[in-house]
N, C-alpha and C positions, 0 to 999 in steps of 0.2 A: 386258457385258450384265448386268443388275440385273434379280435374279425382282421381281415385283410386291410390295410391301408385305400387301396385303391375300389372298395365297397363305398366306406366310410368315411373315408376323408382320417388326416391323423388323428387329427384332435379326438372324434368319438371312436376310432377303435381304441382308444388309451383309455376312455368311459366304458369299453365293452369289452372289461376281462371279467372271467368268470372265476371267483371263486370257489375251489374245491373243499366242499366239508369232509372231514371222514366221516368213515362208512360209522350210522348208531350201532351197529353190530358189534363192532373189534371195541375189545375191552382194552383201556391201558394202566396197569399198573402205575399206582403216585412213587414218585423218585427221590430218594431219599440221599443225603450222602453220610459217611462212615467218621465221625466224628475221628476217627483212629487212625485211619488210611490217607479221608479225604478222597475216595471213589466213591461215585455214584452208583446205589443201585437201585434195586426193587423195593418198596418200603417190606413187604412180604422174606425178604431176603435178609435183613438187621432185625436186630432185638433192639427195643425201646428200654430204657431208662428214663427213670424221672428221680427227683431228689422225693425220700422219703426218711424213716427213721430203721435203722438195726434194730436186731433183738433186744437190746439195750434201752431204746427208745432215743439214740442221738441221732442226729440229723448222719444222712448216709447218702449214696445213689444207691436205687435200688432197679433190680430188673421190673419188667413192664413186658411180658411175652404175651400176655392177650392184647396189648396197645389199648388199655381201657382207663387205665388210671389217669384222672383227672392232673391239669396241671401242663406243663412245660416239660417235654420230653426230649431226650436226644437220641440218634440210632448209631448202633454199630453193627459190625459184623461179629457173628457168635463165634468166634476163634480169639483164641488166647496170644495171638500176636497183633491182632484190633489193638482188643483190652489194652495190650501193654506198651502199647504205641499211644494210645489217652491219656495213660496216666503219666506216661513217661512228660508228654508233650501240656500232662494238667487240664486238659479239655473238658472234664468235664464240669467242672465250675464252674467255666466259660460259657460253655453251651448251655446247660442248664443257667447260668445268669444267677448262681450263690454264691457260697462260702470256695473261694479255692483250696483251702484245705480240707472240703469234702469228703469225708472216706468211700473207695470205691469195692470194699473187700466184700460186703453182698453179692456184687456181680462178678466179682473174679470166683466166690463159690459156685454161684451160679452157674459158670461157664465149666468150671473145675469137674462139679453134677453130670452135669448135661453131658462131656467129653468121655467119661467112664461109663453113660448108659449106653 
């Protein structure tokens, strides 16, 4: 809101705008984008990865579904055309900031799991 020119003179109605806070009320979801797609969405709406180790004990990307694990995480969307838009395009070495030859087969189970419950 701008006082009137002819109140104030220019110069201090240009000193008298008011900034609008939002309402503390309305909650906003942190926005995350889809390492896969490259859409923005709700951080709530991706599954997190971070680099961790396979049953094996080799270094791997591993799912992160409670977004609790320590470390450098990346999000995607839980669909299996995300996935395979990552790996196709390599992302996530990138995004995680490792090894590019990375294995990402933990989280394509993951997803593979999660599709058939």
């Amino acid at each position: 809101m701008v006082v009137a020119h002819s109140v104030l003179g220019p110069a201090r109605a240009r000193l008298a705008t008011v900034v609008q806070q939002p309402s503390p009320c309305v909650r906003v979801d942190p926005v995350r984008t889809c390492i896969g797609c490259r859409e923005r969405a709700a951080k709530s709406e991706l599954l997190r990865v971070t680099a961790g180790s396979d049953a094996d004990g080799r270094p791997a990307v591993v799912p992160d579904p409670t977004a609790t694990a320590p470390g450098r995480g990346a999000h995607v969307h839980p669909t299996t055309r995300c996935y395979d838009l990552a790996v196709r395009r390599r992302a996530f070495g990138r995004a995680l900031r490792s090894d590019p030859g990375l294995s990402s087969t933990p989280v394509g189970d993951y997803l593979a799991s999660a599709i058939t419950r």
